[in-house]
C-alpha positions as CSV (number, residue, x, y, z in Angstrom):
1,X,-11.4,-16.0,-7.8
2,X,-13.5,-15.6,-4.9
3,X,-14.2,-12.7,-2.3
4,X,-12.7,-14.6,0.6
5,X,-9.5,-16.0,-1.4
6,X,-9.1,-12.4,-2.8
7,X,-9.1,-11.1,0.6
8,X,-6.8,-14.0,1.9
9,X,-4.6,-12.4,-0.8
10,X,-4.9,-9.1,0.2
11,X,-4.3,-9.7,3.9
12,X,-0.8,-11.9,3.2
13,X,0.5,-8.6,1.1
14,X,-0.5,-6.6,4.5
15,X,1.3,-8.9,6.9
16,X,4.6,-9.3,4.3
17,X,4.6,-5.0,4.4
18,X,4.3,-5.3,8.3
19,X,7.3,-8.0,8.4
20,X,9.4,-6.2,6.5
21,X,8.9,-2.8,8.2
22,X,8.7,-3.9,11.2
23,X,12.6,-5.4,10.9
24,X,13.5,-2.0,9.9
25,X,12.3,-0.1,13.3
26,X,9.1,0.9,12.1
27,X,6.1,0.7,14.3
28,X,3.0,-1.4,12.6
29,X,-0.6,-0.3,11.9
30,X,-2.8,-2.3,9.9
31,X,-6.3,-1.5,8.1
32,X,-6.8,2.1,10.1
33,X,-9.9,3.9,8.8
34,X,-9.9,7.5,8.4
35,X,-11.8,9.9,7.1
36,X,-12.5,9.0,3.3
37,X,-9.4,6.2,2.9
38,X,-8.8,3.3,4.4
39,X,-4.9,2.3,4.8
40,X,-3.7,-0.8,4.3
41,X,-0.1,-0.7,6.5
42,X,0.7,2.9,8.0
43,X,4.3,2.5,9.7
44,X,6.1,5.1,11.7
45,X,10.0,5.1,12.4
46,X,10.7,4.4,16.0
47,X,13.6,7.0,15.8
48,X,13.3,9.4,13.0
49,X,9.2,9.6,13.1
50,X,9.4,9.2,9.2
51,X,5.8,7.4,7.8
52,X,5.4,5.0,5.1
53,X,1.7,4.8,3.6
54,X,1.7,0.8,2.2
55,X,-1.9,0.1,-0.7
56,X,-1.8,-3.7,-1.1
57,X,-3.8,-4.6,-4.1
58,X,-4.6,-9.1,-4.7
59,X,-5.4,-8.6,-8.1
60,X,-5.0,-11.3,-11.0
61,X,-5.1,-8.2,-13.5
62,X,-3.5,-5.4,-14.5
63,X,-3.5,-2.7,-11.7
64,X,-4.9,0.5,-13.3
65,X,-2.6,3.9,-13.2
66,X,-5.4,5.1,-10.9
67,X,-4.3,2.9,-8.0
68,X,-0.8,5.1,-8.2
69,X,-2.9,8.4,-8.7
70,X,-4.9,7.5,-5.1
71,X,-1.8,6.2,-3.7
72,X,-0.1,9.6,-4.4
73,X,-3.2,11.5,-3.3
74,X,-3.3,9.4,0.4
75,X,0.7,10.1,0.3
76,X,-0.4,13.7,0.5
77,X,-3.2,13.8,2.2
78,X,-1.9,11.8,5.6
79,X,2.0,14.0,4.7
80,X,3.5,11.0,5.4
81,X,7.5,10.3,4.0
82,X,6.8,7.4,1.3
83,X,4.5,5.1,-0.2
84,X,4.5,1.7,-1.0
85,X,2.2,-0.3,-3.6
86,X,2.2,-4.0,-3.6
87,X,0.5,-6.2,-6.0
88,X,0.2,-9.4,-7.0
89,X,-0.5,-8.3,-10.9
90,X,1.2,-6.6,-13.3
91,X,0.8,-2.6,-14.3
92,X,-1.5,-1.6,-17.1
93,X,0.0,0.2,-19.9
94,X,-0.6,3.7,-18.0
95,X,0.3,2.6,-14.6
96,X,3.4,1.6,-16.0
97,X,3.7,5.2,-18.0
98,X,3.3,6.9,-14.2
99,X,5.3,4.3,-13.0
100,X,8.4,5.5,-15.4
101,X,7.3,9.3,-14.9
């Protein structure tokens, strides 16, 4: 698959995490860069203030458990209320193990 289809990908996960937030009150960044991350979809709750940190990953193959390690980490690091990971393949064997943790 090529760079520009993968990104294509990548960029329809983005605007289906901003769609569905957005119905739900939230307020809609997209690709902000910050210091060491760069973040997909942050949204904010137009009442409550509550964040949601959203990683979208195009991929054909399995995601590795380290995409749900980072995701966890950037959860942390930005203290935000929840994260979301959306992808278009399956989990490898250890994603899925942290998945079930």
């Amino acid at each position: 698959m090529t760079e520009a289809l993968l990104q294509k990908k990548g960029e329809l996960l983005e605007e289906l995490a901003a769609s569905v937030l957005s119905v739900q009150q939230y307020e809609i960044f997209q690709t902000i860069r910050v210091t060491g991350m760069e973040i997909d979809v942050l949204a904010r709750h137009k009442i409550n203030n509550s964040q949601i940190l959203v990683e979208c990953k195009a991929w054909d193959g399995n995601l590795p458990a380290d995409a749900i390690t980072k995701l966890l980490g950037n959860m942390v690091l930005r203290d935000v209320t929840a994260g979301w990971l959306l992808s278009t393949g399956p989990l490898s064997k250890d994603a899925e193990g942290i998945r079930i943790e």
